[in-house]
N, C-alpha and C positions, 0 to 999 in steps of 0.2 A: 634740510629743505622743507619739512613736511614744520617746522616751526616758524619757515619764512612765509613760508603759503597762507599760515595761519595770522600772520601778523599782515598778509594782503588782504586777506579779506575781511578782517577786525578793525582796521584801522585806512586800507586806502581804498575800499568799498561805497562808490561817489553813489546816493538815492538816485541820481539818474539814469545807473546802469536799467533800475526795473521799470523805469519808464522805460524806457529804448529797447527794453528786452520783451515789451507790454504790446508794442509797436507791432508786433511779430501776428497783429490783427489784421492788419494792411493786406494779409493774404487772404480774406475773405473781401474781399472789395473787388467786387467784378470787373473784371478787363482793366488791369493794372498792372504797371511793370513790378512784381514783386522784389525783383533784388533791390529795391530801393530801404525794402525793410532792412537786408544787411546795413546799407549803408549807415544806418541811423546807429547797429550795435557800435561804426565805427566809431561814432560821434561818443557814445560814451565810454569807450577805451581811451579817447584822446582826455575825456574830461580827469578820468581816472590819473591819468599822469597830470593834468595839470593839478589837480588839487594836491596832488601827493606832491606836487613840487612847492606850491604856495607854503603847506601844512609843512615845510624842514621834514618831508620823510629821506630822502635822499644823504643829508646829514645826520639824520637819527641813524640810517642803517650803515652809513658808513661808519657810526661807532659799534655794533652791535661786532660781535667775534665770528665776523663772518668776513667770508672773499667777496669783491666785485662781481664776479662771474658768477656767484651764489646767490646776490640780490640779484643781478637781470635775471640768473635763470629762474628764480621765484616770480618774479612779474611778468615773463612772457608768459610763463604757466599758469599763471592766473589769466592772460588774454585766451589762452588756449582754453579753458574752462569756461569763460564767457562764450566763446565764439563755439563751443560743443552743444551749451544749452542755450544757443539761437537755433543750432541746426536739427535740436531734437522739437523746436516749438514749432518749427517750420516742419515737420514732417507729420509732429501732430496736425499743424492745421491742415496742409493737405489732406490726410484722411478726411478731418473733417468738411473738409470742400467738397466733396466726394457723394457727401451727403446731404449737403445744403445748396451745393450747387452740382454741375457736370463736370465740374472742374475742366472745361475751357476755357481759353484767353486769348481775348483777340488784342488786348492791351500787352502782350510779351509772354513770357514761358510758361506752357498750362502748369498745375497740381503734379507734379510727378516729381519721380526720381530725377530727372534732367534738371529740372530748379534746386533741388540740394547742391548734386554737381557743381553747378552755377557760381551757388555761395558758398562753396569751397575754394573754389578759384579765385573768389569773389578776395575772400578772406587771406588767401594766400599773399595774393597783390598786396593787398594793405601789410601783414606783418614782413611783405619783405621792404617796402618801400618805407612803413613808417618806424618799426625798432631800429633800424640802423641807424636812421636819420637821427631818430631822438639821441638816442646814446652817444650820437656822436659830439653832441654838448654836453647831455645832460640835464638839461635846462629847456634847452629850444620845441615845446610842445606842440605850441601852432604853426610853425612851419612846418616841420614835420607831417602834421598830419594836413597840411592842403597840400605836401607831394601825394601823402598818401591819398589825399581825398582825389587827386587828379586820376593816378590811377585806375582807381576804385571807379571813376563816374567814368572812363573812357571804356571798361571792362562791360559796366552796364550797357550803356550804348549801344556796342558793338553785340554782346548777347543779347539783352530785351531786340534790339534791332533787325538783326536775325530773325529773331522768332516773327516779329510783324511782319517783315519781309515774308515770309514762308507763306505765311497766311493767307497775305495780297494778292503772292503770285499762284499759288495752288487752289484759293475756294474762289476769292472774289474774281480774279483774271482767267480759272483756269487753266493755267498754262501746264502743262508736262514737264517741267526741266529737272533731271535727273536729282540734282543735289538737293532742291527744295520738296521734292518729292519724296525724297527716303528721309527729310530731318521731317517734316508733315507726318509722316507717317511711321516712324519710330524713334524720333526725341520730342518733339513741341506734341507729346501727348499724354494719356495717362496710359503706359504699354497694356493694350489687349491682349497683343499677339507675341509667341516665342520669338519672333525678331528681334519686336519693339524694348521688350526683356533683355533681352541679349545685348541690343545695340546700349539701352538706359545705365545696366549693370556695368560695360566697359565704361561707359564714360563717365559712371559715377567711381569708378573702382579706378577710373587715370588720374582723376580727379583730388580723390583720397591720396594719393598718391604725389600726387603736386602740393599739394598743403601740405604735406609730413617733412616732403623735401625741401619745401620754400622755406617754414614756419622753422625748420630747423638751420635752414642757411641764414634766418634773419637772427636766430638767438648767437648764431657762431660772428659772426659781421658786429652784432651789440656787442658780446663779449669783449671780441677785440679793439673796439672802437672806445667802451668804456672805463678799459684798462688803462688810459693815454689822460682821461678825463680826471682833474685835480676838482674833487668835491672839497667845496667850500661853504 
């Protein structure tokens, strides 16, 4: 394994990953929905499988002395390792929001712990919708990733969306209503308080959680999918 890893990242390591991983700036741009940064790492996972399928790596590794199930599980692990250092950039930049700004958002989910959550879910989504898909040709890279990218943009929506909602109805309207009032006041924040802690850390730690279990129902799903697959 630790030789196939090494051969993803030697040889199917697309320059656009560090663009899209550079992207990870986007979180210092005041009042913006941030999961948009994820999207973009999506953008260069998909590129990574297509070059690698342009480039005959799929035919190179199928002669190499290795199993099927031993090249996917090398290149979901290589997605797993990209999508780990999007989520360490994104927590740096938090801090550093913290410091340059107040780290509020009235454009979607403040600077905290509740936005990693986010694009962990974020990330889940995409490797279960798009490792399956792909492997289940082999080949088929752009479809694949517009299920995945459907996904992924309907995830944002509905969280960035959320959070503006919350906003609208608790600063700008006012209003009292219990459910926008406890996510206002302990996830769409940077936690002050032991609640806001309490409530940030469950739902980063459900979160964590959902990604371990998805990202590994999408390598099980590839597997089997691309064990049917006649590489040509």
């Amino acid at each position: 394994m630790k030789a196939l890893l090494n051969k993803e990242l030697r040889l199917c390591l697309h320059p656009t990953v560090f663009i899209y991983l550079a992207l990870v700036l986007m979180l210092l741009i005041p009042n913006y929905p941030y999961l948009v940064a994820c999207f973009f790492l999506c953008n260069a996972v998909f590129f990574v499988f297509q070059s690698s399928r342009e480039n005959g790596d799929p035919l190179y590794t199928a002669m190499l002395p290795v199993s099927k199930a031993q090249a996917v599980k090398a290149r979901c692990l290589f997605v797993v390792l990209l999508q780990a250092a999007e989520i360490l950039l994104m927590a740096g930049m938090c801090a550093l929001s913290l410091v340059a700004m107040d780290g509020a958002n009235a454009g979607g989910t403040d600077h905290s712990l509740s936005l990693l959550a986010f694009a962990l879910i974020l990330f889940a989504i995409f490797n279960l919708i798009f490792l399956p898909s792909f492997y289940k040709t082999g080949y088929k890279a752009g479809a694949a990733f517009l299920k995945g990218a459907i996904g992924v943009w309907i995830w944002i929506v509905l969280a960035e969306g959320t959070m503006i909602a919350t906003r609208i109805i608790t600063v700008e309207k006012g209003l009292d209503i219990p459910f926008f009032r406890f996510v206002a006041d302990n996830i769409d924040c940077f936690p002050a308080t032991q609640t806001a802690w309490t409530a940030q850390a469950i739902l980063f730690g459900a979160a964590l959680l959902i990604y371990i279990l998805g990202t590994l129902l999408s390598v099980r799903l590839s597997v089997k999918r691309y064990e049917r697959v006649d590489v040509q």
